[in-house]
mmCIF file as gemmi writes it, N, C-alpha and C atoms, coordinates in Angstrom:
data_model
loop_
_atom_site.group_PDB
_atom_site.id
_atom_site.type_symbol
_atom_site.label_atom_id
_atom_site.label_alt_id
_atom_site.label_comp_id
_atom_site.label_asym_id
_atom_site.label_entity_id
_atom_site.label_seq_id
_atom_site.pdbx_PDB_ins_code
_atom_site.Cartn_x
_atom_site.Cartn_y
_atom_site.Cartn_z
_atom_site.occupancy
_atom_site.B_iso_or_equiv
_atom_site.pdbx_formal_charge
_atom_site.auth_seq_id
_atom_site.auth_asym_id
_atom_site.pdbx_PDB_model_num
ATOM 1 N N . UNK Axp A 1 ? 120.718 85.177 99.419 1 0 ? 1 A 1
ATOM 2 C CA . UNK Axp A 1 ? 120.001 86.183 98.659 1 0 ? 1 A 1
ATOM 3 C C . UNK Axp A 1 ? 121.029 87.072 97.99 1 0 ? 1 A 1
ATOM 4 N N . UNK Axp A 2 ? 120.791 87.477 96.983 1 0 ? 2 A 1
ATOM 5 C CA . UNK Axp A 2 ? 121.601 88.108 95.704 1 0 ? 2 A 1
ATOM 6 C C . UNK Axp A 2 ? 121.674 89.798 95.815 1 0 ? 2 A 1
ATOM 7 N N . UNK Axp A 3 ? 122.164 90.34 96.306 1 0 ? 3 A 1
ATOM 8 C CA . UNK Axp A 3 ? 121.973 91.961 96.394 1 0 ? 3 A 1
ATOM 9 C C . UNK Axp A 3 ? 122.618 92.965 95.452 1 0 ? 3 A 1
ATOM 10 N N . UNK Axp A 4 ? 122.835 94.133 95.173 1 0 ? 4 A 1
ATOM 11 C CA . UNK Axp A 4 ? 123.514 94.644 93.935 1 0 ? 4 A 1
ATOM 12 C C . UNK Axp A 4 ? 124.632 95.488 95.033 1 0 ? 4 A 1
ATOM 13 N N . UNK Axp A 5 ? 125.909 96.193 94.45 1 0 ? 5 A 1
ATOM 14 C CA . UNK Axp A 5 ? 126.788 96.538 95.537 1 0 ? 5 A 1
ATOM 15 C C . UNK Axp A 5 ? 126.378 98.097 95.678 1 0 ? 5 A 1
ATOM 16 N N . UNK Axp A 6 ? 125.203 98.864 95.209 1 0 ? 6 A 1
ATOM 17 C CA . UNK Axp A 6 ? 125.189 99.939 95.331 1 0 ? 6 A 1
ATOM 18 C C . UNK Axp A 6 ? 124.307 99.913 97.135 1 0 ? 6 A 1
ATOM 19 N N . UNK Axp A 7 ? 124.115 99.1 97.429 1 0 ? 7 A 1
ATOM 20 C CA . UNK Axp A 7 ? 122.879 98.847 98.524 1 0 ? 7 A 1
ATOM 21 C C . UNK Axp A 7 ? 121.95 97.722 98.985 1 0 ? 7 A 1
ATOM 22 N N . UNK Axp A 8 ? 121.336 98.047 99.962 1 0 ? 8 A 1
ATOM 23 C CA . UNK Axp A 8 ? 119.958 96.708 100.158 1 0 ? 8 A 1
ATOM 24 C C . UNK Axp A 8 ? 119.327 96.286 98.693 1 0 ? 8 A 1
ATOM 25 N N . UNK Axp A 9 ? 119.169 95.187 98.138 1 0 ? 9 A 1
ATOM 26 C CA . UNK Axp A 9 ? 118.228 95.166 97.496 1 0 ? 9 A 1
ATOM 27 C C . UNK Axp A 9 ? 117.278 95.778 97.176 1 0 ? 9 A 1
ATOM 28 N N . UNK Axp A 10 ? 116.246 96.254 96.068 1 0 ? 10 A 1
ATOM 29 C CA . UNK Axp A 10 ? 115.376 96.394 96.29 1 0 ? 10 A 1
ATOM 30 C C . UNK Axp A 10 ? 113.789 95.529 96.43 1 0 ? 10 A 1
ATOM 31 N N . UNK Axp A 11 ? 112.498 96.188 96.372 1 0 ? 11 A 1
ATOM 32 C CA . UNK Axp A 11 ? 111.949 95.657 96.851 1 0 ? 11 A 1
ATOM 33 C C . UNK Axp A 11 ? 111.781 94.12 95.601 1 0 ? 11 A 1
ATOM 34 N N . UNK Axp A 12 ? 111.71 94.962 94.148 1 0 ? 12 A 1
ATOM 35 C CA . UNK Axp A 12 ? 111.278 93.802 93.36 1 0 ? 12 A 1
ATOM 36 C C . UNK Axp A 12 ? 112.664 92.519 93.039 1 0 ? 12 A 1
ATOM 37 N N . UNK Axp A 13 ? 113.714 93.321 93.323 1 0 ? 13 A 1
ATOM 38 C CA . UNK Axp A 13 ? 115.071 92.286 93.982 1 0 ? 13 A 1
ATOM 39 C C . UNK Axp A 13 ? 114.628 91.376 94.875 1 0 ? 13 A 1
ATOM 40 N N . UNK Axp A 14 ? 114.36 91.88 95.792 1 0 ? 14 A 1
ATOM 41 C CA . UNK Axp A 14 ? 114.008 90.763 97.348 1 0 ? 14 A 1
ATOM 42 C C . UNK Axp A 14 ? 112.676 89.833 96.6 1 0 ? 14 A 1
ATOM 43 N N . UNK Axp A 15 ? 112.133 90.92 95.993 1 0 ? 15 A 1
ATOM 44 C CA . UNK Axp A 15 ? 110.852 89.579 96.09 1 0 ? 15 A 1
ATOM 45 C C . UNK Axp A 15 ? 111.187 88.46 95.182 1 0 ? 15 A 1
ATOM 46 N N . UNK Axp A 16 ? 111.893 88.551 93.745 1 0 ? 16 A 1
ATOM 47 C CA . UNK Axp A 16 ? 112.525 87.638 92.942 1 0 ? 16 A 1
ATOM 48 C C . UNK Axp A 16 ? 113.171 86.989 93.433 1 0 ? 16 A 1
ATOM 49 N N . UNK Axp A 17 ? 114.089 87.268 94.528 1 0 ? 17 A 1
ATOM 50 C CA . UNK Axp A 17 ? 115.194 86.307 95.457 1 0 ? 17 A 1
ATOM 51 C C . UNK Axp A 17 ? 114.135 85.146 96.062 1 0 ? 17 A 1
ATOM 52 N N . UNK Axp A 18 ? 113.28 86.2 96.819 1 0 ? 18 A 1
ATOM 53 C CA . UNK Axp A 18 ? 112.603 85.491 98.304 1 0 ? 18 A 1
ATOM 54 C C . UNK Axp A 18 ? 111.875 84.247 97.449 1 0 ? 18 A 1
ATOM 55 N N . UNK Axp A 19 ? 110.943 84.446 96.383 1 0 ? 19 A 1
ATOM 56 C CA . UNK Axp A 19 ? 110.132 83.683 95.911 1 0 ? 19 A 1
ATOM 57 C C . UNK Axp A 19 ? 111.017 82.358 94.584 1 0 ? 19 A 1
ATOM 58 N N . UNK Axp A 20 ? 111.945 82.602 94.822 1 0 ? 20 A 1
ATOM 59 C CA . UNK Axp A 20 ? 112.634 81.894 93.339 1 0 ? 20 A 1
ATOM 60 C C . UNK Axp A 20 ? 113.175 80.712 94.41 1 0 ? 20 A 1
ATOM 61 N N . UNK Axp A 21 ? 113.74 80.757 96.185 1 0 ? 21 A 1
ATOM 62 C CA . UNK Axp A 21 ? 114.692 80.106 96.864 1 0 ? 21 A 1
ATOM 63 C C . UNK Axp A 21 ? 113.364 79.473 97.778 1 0 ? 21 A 1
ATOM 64 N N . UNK Axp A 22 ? 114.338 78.101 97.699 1 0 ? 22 A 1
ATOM 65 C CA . UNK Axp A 22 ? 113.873 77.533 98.811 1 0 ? 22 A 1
ATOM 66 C C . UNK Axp A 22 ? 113.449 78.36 100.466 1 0 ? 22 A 1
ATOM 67 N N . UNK Axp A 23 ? 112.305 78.297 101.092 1 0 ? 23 A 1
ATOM 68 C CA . UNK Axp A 23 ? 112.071 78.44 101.877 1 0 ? 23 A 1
ATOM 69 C C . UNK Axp A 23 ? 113.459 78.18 103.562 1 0 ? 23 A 1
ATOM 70 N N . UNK Axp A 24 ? 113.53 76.791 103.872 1 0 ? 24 A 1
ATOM 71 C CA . UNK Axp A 24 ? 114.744 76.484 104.478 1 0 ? 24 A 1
ATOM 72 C C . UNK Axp A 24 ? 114.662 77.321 105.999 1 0 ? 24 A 1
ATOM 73 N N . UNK Axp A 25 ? 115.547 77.858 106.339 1 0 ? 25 A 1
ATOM 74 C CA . UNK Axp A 25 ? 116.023 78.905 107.744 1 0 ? 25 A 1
ATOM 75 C C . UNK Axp A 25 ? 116.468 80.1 107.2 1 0 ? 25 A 1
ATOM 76 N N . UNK Axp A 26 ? 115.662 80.498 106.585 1 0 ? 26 A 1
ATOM 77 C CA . UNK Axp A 26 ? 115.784 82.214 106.182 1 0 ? 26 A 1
ATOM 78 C C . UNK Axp A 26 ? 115.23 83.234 106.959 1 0 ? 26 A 1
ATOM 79 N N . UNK Axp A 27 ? 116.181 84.47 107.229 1 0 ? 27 A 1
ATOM 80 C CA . UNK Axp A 27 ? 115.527 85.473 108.029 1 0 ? 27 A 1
ATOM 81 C C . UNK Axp A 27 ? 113.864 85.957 107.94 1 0 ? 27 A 1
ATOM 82 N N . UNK Axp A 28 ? 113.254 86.025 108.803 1 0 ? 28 A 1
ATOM 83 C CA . UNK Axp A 28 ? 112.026 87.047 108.536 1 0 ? 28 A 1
ATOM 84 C C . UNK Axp A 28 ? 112.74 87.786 107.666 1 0 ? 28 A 1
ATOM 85 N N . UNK Axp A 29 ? 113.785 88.547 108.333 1 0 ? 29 A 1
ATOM 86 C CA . UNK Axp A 29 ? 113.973 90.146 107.118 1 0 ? 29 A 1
ATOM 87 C C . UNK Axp A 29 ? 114.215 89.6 105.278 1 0 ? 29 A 1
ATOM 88 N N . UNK Axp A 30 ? 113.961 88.086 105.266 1 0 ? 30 A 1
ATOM 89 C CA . UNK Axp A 30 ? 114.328 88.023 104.227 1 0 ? 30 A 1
ATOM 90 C C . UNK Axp A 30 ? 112.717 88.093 103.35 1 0 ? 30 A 1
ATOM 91 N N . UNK Axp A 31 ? 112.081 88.221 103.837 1 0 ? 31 A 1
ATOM 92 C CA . UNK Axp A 31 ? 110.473 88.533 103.132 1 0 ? 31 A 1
ATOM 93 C C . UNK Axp A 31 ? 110.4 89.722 102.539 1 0 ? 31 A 1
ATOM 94 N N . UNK Axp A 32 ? 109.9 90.075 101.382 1 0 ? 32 A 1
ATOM 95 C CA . UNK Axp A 32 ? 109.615 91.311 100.985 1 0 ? 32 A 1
ATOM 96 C C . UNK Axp A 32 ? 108.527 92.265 102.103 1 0 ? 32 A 1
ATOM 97 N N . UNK Axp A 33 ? 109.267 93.47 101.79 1 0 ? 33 A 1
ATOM 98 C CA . UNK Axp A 33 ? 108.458 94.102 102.69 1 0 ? 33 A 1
ATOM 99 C C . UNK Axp A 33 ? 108.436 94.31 104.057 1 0 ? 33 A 1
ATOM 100 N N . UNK Axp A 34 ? 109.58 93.756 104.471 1 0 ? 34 A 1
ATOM 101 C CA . UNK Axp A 34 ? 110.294 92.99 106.18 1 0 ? 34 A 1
ATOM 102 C C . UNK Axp A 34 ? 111.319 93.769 106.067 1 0 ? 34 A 1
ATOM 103 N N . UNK Axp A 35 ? 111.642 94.936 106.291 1 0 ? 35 A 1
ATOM 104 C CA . UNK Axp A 35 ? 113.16 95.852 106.676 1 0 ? 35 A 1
ATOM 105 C C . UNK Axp A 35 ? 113.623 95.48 108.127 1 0 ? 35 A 1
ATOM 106 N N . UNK Axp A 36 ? 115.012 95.522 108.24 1 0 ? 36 A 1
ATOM 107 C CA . UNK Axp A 36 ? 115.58 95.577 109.506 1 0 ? 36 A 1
ATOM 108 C C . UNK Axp A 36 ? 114.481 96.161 110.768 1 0 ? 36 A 1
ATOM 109 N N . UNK Axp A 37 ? 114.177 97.115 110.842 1 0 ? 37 A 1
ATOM 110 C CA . UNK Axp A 37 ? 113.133 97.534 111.791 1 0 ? 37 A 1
ATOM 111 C C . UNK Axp A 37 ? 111.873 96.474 112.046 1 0 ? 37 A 1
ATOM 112 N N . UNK Axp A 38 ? 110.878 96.289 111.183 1 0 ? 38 A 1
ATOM 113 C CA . UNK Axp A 38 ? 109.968 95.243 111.358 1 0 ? 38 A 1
ATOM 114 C C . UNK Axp A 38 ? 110.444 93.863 111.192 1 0 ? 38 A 1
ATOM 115 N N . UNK Axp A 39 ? 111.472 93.525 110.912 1 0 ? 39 A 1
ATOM 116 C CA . UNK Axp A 39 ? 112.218 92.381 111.14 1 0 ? 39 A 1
ATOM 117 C C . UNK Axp A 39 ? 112.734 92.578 112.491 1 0 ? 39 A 1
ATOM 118 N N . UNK Axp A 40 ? 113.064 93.128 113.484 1 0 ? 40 A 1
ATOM 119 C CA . UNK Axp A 40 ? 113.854 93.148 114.785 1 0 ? 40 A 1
ATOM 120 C C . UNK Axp A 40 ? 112.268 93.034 115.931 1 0 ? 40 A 1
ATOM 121 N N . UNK Axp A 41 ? 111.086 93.381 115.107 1 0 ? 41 A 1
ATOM 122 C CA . UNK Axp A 41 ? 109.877 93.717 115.884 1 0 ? 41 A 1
ATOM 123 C C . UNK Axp A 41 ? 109.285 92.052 115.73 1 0 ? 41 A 1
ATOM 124 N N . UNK Axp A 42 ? 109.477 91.613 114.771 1 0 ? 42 A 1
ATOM 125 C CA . UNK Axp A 42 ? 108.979 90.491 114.856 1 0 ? 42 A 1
ATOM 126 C C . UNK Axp A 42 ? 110.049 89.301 115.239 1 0 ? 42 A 1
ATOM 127 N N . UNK Axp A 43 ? 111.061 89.715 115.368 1 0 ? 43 A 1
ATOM 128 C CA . UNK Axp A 43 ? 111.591 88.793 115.936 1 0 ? 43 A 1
ATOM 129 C C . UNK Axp A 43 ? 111.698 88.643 117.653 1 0 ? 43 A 1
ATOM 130 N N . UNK Axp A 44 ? 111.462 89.847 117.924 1 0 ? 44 A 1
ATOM 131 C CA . UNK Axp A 44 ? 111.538 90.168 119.293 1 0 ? 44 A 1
ATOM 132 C C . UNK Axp A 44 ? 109.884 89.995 119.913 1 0 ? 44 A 1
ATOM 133 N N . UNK Axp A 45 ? 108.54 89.382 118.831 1 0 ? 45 A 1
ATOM 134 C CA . UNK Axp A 45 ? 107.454 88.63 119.236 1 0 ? 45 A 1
ATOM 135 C C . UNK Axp A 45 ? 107.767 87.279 118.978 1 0 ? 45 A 1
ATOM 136 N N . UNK Axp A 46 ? 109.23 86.71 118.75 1 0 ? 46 A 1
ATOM 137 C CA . UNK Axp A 46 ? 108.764 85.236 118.092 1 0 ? 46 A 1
ATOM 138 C C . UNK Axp A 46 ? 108.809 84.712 116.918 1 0 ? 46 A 1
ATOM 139 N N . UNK Axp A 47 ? 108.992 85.867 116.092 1 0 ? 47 A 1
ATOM 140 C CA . UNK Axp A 47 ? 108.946 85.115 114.687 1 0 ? 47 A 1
ATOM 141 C C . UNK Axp A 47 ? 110.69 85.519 114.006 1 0 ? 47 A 1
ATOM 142 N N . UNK Axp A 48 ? 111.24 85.016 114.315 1 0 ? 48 A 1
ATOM 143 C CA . UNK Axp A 48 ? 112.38 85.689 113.538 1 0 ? 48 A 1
ATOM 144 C C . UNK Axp A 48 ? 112.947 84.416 112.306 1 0 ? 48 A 1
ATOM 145 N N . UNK Axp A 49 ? 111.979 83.519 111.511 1 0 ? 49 A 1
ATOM 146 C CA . UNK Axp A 49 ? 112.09 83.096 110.553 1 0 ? 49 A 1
ATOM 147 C C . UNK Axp A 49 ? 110.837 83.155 109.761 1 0 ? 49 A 1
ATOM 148 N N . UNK Axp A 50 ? 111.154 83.085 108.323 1 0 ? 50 A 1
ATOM 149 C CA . UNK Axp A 50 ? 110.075 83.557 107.262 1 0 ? 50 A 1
ATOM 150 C C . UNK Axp A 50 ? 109.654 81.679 107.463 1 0 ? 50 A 1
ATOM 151 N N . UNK Axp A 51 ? 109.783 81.052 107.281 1 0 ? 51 A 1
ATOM 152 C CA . UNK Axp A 51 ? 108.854 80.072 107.648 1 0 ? 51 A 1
ATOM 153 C C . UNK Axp A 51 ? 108.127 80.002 109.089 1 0 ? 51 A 1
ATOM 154 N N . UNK Axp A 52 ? 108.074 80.585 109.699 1 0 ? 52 A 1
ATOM 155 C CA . UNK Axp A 52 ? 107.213 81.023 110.679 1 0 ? 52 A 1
ATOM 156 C C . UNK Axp A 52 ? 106.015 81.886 110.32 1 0 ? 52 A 1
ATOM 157 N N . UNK Axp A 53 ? 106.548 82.994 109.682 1 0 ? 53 A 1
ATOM 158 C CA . UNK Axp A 53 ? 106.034 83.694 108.908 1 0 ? 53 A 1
ATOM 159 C C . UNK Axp A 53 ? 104.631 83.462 108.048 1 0 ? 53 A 1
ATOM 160 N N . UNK Axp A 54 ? 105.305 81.866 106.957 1 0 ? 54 A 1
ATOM 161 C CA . UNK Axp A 54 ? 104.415 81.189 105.944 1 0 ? 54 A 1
ATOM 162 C C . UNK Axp A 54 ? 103.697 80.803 106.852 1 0 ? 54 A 1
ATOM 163 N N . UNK Axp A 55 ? 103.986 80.063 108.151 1 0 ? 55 A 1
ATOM 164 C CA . UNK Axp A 55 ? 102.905 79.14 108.741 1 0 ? 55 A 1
ATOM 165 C C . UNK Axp A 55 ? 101.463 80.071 109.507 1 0 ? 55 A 1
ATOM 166 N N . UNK Axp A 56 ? 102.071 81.106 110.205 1 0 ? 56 A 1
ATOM 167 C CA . UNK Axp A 56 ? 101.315 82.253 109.917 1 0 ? 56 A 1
ATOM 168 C C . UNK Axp A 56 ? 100.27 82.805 109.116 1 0 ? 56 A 1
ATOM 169 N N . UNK Axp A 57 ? 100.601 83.362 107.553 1 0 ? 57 A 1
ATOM 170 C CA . UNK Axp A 57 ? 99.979 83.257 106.411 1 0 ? 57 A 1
ATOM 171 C C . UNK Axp A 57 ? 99.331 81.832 105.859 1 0 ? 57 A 1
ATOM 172 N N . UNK Axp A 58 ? 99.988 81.051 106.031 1 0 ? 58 A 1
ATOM 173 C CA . UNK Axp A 58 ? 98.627 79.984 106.379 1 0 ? 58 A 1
ATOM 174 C C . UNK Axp A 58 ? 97.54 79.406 107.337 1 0 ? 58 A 1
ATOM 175 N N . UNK Axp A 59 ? 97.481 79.719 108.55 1 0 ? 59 A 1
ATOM 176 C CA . UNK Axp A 59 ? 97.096 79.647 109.71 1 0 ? 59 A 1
ATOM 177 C C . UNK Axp A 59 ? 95.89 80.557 109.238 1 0 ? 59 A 1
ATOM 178 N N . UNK Axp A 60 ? 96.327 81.344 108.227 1 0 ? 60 A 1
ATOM 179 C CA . UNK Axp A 60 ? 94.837 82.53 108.456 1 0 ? 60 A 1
ATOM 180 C C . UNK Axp A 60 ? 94.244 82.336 107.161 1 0 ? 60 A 1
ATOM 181 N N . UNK Axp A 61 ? 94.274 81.384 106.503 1 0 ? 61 A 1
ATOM 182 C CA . UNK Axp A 61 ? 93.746 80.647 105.424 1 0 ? 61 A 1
ATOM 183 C C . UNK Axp A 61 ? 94.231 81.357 103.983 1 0 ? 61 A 1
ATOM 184 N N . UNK Axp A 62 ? 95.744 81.76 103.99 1 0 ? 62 A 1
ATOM 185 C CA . UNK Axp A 62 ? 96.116 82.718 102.957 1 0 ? 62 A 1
ATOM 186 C C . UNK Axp A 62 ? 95.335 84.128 102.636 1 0 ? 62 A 1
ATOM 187 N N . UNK Axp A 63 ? 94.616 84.598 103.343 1 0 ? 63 A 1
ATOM 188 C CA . UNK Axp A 63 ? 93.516 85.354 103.613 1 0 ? 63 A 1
ATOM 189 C C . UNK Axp A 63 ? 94.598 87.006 103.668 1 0 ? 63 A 1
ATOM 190 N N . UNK Axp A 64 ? 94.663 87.532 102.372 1 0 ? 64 A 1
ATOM 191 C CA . UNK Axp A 64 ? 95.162 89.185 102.538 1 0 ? 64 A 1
ATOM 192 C C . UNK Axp A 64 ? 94.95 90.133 103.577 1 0 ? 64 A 1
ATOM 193 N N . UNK Axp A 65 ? 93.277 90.064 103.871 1 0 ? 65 A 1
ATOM 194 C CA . UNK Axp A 65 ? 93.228 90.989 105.091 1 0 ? 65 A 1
ATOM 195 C C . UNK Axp A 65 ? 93.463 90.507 106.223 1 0 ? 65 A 1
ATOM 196 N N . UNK Axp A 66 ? 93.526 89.145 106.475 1 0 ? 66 A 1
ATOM 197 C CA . UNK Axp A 66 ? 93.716 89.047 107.813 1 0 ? 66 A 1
ATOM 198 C C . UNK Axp A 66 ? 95.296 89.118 108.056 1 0 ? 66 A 1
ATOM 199 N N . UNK Axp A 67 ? 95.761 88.664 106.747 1 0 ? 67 A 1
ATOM 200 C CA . UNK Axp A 67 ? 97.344 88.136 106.689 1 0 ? 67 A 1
ATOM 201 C C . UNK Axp A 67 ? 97.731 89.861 106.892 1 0 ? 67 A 1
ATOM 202 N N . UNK Axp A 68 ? 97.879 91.023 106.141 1 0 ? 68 A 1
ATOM 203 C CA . UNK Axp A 68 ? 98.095 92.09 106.252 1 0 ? 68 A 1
ATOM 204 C C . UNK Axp A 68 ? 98.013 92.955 107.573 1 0 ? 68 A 1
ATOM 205 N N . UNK Axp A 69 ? 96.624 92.548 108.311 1 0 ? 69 A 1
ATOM 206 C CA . UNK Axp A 69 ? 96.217 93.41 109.014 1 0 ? 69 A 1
ATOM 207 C C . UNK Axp A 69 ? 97.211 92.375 110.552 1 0 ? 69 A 1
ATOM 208 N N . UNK Axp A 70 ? 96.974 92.068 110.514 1 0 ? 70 A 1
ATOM 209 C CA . UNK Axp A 70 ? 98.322 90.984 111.89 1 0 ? 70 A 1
ATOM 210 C C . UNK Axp A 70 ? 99.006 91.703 111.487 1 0 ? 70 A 1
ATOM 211 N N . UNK Axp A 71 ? 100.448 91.846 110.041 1 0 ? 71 A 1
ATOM 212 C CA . UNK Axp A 71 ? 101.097 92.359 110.505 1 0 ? 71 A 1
ATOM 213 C C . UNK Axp A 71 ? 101.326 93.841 110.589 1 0 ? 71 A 1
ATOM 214 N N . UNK Axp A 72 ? 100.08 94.572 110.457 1 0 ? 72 A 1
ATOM 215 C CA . UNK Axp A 72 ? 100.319 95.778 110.622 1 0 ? 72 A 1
ATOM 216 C C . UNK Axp A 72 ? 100.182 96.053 112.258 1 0 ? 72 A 1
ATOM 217 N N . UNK Axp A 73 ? 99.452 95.38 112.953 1 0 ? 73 A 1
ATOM 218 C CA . UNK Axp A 73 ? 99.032 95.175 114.288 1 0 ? 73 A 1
ATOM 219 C C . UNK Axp A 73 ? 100.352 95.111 115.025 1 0 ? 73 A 1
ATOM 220 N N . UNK Axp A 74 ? 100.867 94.155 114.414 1 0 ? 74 A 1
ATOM 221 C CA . UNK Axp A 74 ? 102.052 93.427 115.008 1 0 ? 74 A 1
ATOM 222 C C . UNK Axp A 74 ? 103.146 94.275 114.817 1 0 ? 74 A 1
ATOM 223 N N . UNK Axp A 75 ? 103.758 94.914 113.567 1 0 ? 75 A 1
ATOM 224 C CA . UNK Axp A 75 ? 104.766 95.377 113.193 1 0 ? 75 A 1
ATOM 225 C C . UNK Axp A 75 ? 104.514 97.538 113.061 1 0 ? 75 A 1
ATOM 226 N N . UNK Axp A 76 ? 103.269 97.485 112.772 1 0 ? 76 A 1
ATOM 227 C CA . UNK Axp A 76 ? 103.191 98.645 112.829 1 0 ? 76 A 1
ATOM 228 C C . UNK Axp A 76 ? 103.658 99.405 111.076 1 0 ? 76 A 1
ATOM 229 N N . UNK Axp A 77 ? 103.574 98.436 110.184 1 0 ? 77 A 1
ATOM 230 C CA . UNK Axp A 77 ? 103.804 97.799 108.81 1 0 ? 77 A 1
ATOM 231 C C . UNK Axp A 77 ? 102.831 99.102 107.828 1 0 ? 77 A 1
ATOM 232 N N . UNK Axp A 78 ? 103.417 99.983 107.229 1 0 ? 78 A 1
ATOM 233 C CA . UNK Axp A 78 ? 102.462 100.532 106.206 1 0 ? 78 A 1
ATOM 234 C C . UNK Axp A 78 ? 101.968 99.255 105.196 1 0 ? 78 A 1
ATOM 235 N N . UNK Axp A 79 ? 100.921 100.445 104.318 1 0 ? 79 A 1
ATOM 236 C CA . UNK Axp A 79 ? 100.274 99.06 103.349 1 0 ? 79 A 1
ATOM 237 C C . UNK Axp A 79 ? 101.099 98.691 102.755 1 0 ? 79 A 1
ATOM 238 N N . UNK Axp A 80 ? 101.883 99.18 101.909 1 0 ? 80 A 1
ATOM 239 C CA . UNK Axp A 80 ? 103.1 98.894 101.148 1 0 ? 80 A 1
ATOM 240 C C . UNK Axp A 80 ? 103.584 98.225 101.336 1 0 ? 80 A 1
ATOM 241 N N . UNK Axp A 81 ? 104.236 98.043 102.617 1 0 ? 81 A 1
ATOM 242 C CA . UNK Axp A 81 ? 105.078 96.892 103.292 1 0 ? 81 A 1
ATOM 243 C C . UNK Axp A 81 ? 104.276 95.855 103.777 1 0 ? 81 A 1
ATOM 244 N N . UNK Axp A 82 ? 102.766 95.911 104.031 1 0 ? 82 A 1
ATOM 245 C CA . UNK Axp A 82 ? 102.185 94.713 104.423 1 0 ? 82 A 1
ATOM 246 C C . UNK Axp A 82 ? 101.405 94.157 102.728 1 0 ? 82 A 1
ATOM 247 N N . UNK Axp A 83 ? 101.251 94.914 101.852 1 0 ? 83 A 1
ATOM 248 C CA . UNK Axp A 83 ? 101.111 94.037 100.268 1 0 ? 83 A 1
ATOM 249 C C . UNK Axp A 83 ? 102.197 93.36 99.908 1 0 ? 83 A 1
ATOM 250 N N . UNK Axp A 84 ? 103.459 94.276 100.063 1 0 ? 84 A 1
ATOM 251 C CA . UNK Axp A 84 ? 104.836 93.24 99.771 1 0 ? 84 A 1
ATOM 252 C C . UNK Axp A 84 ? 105.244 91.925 100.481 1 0 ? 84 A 1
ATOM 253 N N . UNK Axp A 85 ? 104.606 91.936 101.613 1 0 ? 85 A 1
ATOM 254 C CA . UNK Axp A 85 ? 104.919 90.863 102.545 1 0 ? 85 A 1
ATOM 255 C C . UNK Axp A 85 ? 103.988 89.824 102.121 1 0 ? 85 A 1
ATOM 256 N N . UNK Axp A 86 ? 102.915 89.727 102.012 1 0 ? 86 A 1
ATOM 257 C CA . UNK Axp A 86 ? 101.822 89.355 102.007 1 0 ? 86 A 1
ATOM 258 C C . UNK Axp A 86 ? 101.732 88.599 99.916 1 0 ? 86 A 1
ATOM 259 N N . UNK Axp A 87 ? 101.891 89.507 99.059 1 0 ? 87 A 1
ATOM 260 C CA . UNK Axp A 87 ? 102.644 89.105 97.875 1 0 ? 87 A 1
ATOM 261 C C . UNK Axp A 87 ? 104.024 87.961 97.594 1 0 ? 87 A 1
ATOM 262 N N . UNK Axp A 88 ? 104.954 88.627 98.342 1 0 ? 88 A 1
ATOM 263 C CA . UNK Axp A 88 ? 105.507 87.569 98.69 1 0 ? 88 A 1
ATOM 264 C C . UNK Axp A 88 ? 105.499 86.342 98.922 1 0 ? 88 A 1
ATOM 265 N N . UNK Axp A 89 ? 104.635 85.956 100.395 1 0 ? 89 A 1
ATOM 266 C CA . UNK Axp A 89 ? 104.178 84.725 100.534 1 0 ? 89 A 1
ATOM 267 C C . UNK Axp A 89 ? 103.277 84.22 99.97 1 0 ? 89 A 1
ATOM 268 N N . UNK Axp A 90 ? 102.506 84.771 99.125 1 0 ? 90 A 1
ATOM 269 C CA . UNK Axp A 90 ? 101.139 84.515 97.952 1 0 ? 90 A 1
ATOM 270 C C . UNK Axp A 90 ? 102.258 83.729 96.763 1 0 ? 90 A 1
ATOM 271 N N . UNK Axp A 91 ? 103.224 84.328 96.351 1 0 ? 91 A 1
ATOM 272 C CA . UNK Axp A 91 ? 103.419 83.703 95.536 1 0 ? 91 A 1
ATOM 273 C C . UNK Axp A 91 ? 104.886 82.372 94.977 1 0 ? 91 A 1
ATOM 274 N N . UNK Axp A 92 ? 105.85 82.601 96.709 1 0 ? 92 A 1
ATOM 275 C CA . UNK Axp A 92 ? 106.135 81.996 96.93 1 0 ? 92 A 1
ATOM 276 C C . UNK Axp A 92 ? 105.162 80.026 97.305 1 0 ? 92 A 1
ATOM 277 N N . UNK Axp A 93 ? 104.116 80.209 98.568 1 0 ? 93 A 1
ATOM 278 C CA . UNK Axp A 93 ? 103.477 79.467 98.202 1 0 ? 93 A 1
ATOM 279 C C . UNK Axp A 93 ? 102.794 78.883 97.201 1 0 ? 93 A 1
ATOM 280 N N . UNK Axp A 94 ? 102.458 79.595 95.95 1 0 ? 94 A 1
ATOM 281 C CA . UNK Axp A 94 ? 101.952 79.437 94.436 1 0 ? 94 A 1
ATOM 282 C C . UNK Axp A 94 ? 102.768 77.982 93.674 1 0 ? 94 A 1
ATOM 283 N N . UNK Axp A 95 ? 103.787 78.817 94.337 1 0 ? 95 A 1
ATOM 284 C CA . UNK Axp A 95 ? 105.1 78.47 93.158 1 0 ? 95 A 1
ATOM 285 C C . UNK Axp A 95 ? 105.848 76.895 93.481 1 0 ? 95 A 1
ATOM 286 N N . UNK Axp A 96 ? 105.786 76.921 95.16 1 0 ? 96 A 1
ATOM 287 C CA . UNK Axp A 96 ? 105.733 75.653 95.945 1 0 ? 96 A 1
ATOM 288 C C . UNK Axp A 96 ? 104.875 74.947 96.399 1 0 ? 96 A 1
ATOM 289 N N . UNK Axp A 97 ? 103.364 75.407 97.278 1 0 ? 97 A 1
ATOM 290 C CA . UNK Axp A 97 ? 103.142 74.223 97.478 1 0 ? 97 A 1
ATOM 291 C C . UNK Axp A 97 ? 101.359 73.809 96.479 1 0 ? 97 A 1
């Protein structure tokens, strides 16, 4: 993933990265909307890859509220961060499968 040297990416950075690259063994934190903090929370339930993640968001039939509301459950995720996450994998899957 491609970052600028002033800092983390931002969000519409990450999501152009996340959704343009192969899926593969990429961090959870590499999902939009997944910061170090809710990335360490979900990895410490189990998920500490974004293809875990997708299988997840598909498991719940690509479905926003259900997909959102898990991880707010789970991560404790404002909306912001659960639309970015959730966007993310909307359109990564779009774009692949």
């Amino acid at each position: 993933m491609s970052g600028n040297k002033e800092g983390p990416p931002t969000t519409s950075q990450k999501h152009r990265d996340f959704v343009s690259e192969p899926m593969g063994n990429r961090s959870v934190r590499d999902v939009p909307g997944i910061g170090p903090a809710h990335g360490r929370t979900l990895e410490e339930k189990g998920m500490p890859r974004a293809d875990q993640m997708l299988g997840d968001y598909l498991k719940r039939g690509r479905d926003q509220g259900q997909f959102q509301d898990n991880l707010k459950n789970t991560t404790g995720a404002n909306a912001k961060h659960q639309r970015d996450a959730y966007n993310g994998m909307k359109e990564w899957t779009d774009n692949n499968m």
